[in-house]
C-alpha positions, -999 to +999 in steps of 0.1 A: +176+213-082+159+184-097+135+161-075+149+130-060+118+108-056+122+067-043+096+045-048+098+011-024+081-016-030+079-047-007+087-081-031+062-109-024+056-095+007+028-112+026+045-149+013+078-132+022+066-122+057+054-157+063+089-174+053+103-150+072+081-161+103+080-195+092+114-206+086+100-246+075+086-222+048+118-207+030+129-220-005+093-232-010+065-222-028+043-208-004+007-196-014-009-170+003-046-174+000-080-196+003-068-234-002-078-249-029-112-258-035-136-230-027-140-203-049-110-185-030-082-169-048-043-158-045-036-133-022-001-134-028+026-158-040+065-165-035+089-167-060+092-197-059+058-202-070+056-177-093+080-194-113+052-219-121+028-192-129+017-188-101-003-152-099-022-128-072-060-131-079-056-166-094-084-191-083-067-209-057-075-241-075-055-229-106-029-226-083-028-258-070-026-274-107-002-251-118+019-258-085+006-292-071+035-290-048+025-251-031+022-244+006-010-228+012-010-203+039-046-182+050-044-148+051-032-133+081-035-094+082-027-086+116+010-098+110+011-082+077+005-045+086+028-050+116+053-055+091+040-030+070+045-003+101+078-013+105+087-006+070+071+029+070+088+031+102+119+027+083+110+051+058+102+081+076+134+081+091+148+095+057+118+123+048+083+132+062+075+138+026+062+101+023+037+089+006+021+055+015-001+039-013-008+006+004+007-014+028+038-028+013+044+001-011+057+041-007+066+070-024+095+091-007+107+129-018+148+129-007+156+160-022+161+183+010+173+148+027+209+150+005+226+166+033+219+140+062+219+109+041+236+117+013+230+110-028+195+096-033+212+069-043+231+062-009+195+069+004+183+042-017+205+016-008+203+025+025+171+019+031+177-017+010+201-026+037+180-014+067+148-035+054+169-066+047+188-064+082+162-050+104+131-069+093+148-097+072+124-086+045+137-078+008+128-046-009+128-029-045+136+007-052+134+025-083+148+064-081+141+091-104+132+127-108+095+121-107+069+096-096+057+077-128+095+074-137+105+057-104+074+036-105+084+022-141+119+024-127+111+003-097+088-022-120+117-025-143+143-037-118+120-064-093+126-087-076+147-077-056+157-046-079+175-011-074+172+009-106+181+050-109+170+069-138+194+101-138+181+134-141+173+145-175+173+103-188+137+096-184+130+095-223+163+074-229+151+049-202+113+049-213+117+052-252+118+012-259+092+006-235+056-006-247+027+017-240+012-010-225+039+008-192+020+033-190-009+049-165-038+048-181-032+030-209-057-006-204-059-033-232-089-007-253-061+023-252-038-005-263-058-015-290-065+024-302-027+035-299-021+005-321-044+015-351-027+046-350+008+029-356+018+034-318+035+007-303+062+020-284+061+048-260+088+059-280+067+061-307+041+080-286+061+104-274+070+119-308+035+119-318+017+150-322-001+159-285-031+176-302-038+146-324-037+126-293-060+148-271-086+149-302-086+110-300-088+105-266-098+136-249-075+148-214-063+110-214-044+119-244-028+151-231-019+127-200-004+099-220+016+125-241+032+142-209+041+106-193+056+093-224+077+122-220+089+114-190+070+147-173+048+139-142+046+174-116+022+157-091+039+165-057+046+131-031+015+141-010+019+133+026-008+126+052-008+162+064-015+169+024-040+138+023-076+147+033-077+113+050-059+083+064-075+050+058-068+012+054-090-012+036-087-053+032-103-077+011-110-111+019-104-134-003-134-154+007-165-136+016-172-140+053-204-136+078-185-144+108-187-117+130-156-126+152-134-121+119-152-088+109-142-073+140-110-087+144-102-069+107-121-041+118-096-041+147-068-047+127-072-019+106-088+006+135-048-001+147-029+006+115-049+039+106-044+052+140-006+044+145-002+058+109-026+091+124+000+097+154+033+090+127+018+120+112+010+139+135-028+143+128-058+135+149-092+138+129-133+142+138-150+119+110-143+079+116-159+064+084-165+027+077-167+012+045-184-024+032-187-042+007-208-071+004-208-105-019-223-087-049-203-056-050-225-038-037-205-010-013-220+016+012-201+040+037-217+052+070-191+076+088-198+097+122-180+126+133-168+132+170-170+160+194-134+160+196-107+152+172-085+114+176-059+093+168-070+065+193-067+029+186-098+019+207-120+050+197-118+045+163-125+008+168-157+014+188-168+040+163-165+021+135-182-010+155-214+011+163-211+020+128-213-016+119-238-025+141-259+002+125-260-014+089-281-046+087-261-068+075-289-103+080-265-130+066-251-111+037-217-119+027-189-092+033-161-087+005-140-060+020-135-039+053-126-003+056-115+022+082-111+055+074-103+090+098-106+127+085-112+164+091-079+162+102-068+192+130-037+209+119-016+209+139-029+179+159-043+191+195-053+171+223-085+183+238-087+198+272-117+187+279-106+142+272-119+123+304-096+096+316-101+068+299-092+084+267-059+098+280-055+066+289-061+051+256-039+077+242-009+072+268-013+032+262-012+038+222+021+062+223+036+034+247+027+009+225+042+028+194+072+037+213+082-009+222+072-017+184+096+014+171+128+002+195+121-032+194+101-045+166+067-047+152+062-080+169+071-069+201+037-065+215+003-077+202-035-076+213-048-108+222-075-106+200-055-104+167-032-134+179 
């Protein structure tokens, strides 16, 4: 039996979470970002202004003049991966063979899911429908007997999209593609397929694969197998993953301390809800920073007991922090991470109180945001 693998992506989805939120904000182009006139940049933009050019990673000032008329919105991460949660919630409901890759986007294996929920395209369109009614959000699918091909699939078809390559169709639906489609390929491997006369992926795929691995080494090998619509790599769950993290970005480099831990809170709460959705607890909290001028360090501890505790792996990665002098610099990006996962997860015998606590408090909290929504309940602090 062939592979039925989903890939969902959210569309627009921090701008579509705040015209969801926001309903003075629908039908409009809303920016989500630094306002103009810093050195800030695009987070994410609506439709509606993309249809002006409007791009992630823009300077926000190129925004504005390519959309004078855009609603700028800051950043607000808190709200995000509650959403986020709710989506994955979504998700796991149809496989644990799910693969998050970031916070609006998954991979799902449905192949041993046929006979609960039907075709993977039912599956598909169910999970379409669920998103849209349950969380008023809008998501695309792309379906097909591998990961690259329901990636491209998924690309091919946004906003908005729902595209299913059949079984055995992968070099019919990638053939007219450029190469430019595939992983791997950047503008230099652009610009060295097309001295050899390779345009297409079409084109690629018929080309000899030992010509291609002489050129370009185990890239070339690589490039030959995806344009052939072969990709074996399994959807690797957190029980496969060696670790569970979340990272964000700012898009304006910050020295507050009341917003790093806020993030740092923030995220401490996404890893662990997504720890106890897998059923892991781990012993190494890690932290990861980067500062103003790229530079980026790690500093990680290991407990005497494994966890999947909101507030322990906030406090960890706090005195973590707190370790690293930071004297003024500028932070870029935030990370939390949690591994040396037990399998299967054990609580210890030996947790004092207030962690079982903690840990009753988190699986209550998991349990209102899973009946009734990801906004049912919030800390103060992220408010």
């Amino acid at each position: 039996m062939a592979r039925s693998i989903i890939h969902v992506d959210m569309d627009a989805f921090y701008a579509s979470v705040e015209q969801r939120d926001k309903p003075e904000l629908r039908g409009k182009p809303v920016v989500v970002g630094a306002a103009p006139g810093g050195r800030g940049v695009v987070s994410a933009a609506s439709y509606e202004a993309r249809r002006f050019g409007v791009r992630s990673a823009m300077p926000s000032i190129q925004a504005q003049r390519l959309c004078p008329q855009a609603i700028f919105v800051p950043v607000d991460m808190p709200r995000y991966l509650q959403a986020s949660r709710a989506v994955m919630g979504i998700l796991g409901g149809y496989t644990p063979l799910l693969e998050q890759i970031s916070v609006d986007e998954a991979f799902l294996d449905v192949t041993g899911s046929r006979r609960l929920f039907g075709s993977p395209e039912q599956i598909g369109r169910q999970i379409k429908q669920r998103i849209a009614s349950e969380l008023s959000l809008v998501a695309s699918v792309g379906i097909a007997a591998n990961k690259f091909v329901a990636k491209v699939a998924f690309d091919h078809g946004k906003p908005d999209g729902f595209v299913l390559v059949p079984a055995g169709e992968e070099r019919r639906f990638l053939d007219p593609m450029p190469v430019s489609r595939l992983w791997g390929v950047g503008k230099a491997t652009e610009e060295r397929l097309r001295q050899l006369g390779i345009r297409t992926i079409r084109q690629l795929a018929a080309y000899p694969e030992e010509v291609l691995q002489r050129q370009f080494g185990e890239l070339g090998g690589h490039l030959h197998r995806l344009a052939n619509g072969i990709d074996d790599r399994p959807v690797e769950t957190g029980r496969d993953a060696k670790s569970v993290s979340a990272e964000h970005t700012y898009q304006q480099d910050t020295r507050e301390q009341d917003t790093i831990e806020r993030t740092l809170l923030a995220l401490a709460e996404d890893v662990g809800a997504r720890l106890r959705s897998q059923g892991l607890r781990g012993r190494t909290v890690q932290l990861k920073l980067r500062f103003g001028d790229f530079h980026t360090l790690t500093r990680r501890r290991t407990l005497p007991g494994p966890t999947d505790a909101n507030d322990t792996i906030y406090k960890m990665v706090c005195g973590l922090l707190a370790e690293v002098p930071l004297e003024g610099r500028l932070v870029r990006l935030l990370g939390v991470g949690v591994s040396g996962f037990d399998r299967p997860a054990q609580a210890s015998l030996f947790a004092d109180e207030e962690v079982l606590e903690h840990s009753a408090l988190d699986d209550a909290v998991d349990a209102l945001r899973k009946r009734y929504g990801s906004d049912t309940i919030r800390r103060g602090k992220l408010l």
